[in-house]
N, C-alpha and C positions, 0 to 999 in steps of 0.2 A: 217792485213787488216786495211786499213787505215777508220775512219769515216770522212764524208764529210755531217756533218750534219743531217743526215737521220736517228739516234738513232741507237741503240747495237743492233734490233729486226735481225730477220733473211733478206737473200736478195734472192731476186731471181737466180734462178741456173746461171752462169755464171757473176754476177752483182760482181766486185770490188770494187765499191765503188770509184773507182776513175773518174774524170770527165771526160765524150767523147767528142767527137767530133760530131754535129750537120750531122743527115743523112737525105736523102732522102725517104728511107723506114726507118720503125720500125723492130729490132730485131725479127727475129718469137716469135709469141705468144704475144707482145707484143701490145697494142691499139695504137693506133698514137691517140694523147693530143690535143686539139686545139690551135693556138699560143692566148697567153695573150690578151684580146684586151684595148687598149688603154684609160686609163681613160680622161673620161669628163674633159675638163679646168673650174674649175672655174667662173663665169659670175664677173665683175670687179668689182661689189658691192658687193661679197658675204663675210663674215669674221665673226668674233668675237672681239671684243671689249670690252674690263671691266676697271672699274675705280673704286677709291674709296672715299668716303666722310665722313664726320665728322656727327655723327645724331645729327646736331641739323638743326633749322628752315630754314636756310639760304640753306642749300644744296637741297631744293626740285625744287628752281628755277633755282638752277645752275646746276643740274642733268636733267630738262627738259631742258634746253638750250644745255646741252650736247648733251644730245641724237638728237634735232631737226636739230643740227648743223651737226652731224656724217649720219645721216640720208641722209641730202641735200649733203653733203661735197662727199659720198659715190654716190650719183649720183641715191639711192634706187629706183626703178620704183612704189612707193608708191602715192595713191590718197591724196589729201590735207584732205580728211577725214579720212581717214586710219592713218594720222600722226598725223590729233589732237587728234586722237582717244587714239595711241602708245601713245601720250603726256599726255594725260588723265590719263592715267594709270599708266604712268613713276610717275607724282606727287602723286596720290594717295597712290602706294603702298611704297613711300619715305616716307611719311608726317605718314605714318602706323609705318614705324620703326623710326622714328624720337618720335612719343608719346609714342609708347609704347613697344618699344627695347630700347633704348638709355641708360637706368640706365643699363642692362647688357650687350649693344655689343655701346661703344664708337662709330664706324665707322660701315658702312654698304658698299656696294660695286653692284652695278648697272652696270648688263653687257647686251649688244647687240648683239645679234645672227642673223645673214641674210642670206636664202638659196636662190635659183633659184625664190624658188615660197611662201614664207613665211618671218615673222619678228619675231623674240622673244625679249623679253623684260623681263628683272627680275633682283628685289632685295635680296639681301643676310642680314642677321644678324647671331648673335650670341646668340640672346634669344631665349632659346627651347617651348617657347608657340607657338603652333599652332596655329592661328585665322580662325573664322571662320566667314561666310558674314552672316548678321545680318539682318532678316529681318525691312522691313521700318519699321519708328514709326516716327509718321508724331509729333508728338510731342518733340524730338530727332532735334538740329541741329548738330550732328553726327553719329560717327558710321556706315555709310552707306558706306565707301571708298572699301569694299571688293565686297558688293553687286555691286554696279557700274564696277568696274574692270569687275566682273563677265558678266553682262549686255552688255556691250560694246562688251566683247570677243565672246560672245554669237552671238550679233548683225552682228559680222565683219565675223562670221564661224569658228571664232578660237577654242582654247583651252587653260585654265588659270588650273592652282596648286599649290599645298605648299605642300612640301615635305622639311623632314628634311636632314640636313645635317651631314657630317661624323663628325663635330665640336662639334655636340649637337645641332648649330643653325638649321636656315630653309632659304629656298630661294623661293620665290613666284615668280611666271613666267605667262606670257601671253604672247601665240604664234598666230599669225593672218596672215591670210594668204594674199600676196599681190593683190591679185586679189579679193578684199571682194566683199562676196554675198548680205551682206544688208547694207551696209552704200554708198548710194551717195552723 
């Protein structure tokens, strides 16, 4: 008995295992399958995109450039608030692993996610600190970069995280969706 993929388990009575020939009825006892249906094409903007940068200063303006240019270039049906928003966030959470990854992950890596009806946005490192958003302290002129991220995603209906990675590091993301609820 030849296998044709289907595993060594037992087969139904009369089944060899070899390929037929497409019928009009089903075998008795057998269900008739519905044919496959056709997967959705893609919309022209939709993709993934990742790059990487060096953490130091200089790559938070050239990662928001990146991304605003991929955004427009991509043709994204994103509101001009929805974009500075994506922008917002793109520098923040750069400028996050730029201070305070950098002595353990040299390079971080900013990728773009775009579905039918959504945007993702996230940085990658390789320092295993998780951060966490810090409430204000109006005394503080920083430390608020996560809070804000969070506020904005909040704002737009998205959804923001940090989760670790299989490296040790972590990759913080913010997904919004292209139709936002509260930013005009």
């Amino acid at each position: 008995m030849e296998n044709q993929g289907r595993g060594p388990g037992p087969r139904p009575e009369g089944e060899t295992g070899a390929p037929s020939e497409p019928s009009e009825t089903p075998p008795a006892g057998r269900v008739p399958q519905p044919l496959p249906q056709a997967m959705p094409q893609p919309l022209p903007y939709e993709g993934v995109w990742r790059f990487t940068a060096p953490a130091e200063d200089a790559s938070v303006p050239q990662a928001r450039h990146a991304v605003r240019d991929l955004l427009y270039r991509q043709g994204v049906p994103a509101s001009d608030d929805l974009v500075q928003g994506l922008l917002l966030i793109v520098s923040e959470l750069v400028t996050n692993a730029v201070r305070h990854a950098a002595l353990l992950s040299p390079m971080l890596a900013v990728e773009v996610a775009v579905g039918a009806e959504w945007v993702r946005v996230s940085v990658e490192d390789d320092h295993p600190y998780r951060p966490t958003a810090l409430e204000a302290d109006h005394g503080r002129t920083g430390g608020r970069g996560l809070l804000l991220v969070g506020e904005i995603t909040r704002e737009a209906g998205g959804v923001c995280e940090v989760e670790h990675t299989s490296s040790g590091g972590k990759v913080i993301w913010a997904a919004l969706p292209l139709k936002s609820v509260g930013m005009r």
